[in-house]
N, C-alpha and C positions, 0 to 999 in steps of 0.2 A: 094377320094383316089388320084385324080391326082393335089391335090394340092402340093406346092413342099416347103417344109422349110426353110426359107431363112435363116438359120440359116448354115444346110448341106448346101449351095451355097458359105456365106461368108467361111467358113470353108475350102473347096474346093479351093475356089481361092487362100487364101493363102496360101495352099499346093503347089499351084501352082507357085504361086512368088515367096517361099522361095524357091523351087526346082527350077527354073530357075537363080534365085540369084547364088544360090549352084555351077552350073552348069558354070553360066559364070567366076566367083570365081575360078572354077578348071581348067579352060582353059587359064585364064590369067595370073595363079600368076606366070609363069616364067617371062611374060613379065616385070611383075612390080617388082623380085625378079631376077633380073637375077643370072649365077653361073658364074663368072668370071673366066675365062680359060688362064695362063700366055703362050705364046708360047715358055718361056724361058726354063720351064722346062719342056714340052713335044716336046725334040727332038725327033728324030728316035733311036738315039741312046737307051735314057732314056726309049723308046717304047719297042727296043732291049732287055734291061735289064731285063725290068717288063716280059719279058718273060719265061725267066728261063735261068738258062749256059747250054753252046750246050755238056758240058763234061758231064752234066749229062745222054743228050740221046746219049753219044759217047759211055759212059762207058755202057750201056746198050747192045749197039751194040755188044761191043765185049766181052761182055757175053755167046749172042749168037755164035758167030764165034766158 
């Protein structure tokens, strides 16, 4: 019984290499994939914007009042 199947061993190891492949694979592909980010159009302004109009939580306000 304590013999071991070399078969279950090869089997194992590759489980093992492609899981490591897998792994390093998902850790670098931004490197090798970068997302290019223009500064041109993420001003503060343009940050401002994507926020929402401040009329909308003004008019809110004076809902309440």
């Amino acid at each position: 019984m304590s013999e071991v199947v070399h078969s279950v061993n090869i089997m194992i190891a590759i489980l093992l290499v492609g899981v490591g492949i897998t792994i390093y694979w998902i850790f670098k592909y931004d490197d090798w994939n970068p997302n290019p980010i223009n500064t041109d159009e993420h001003t503060s302004a343009s940050i401002s914007d994507s926020r929402g109009n401040d009329s909308e939580d003004t008019g809110a306000r004076s809902r309440e009042d």
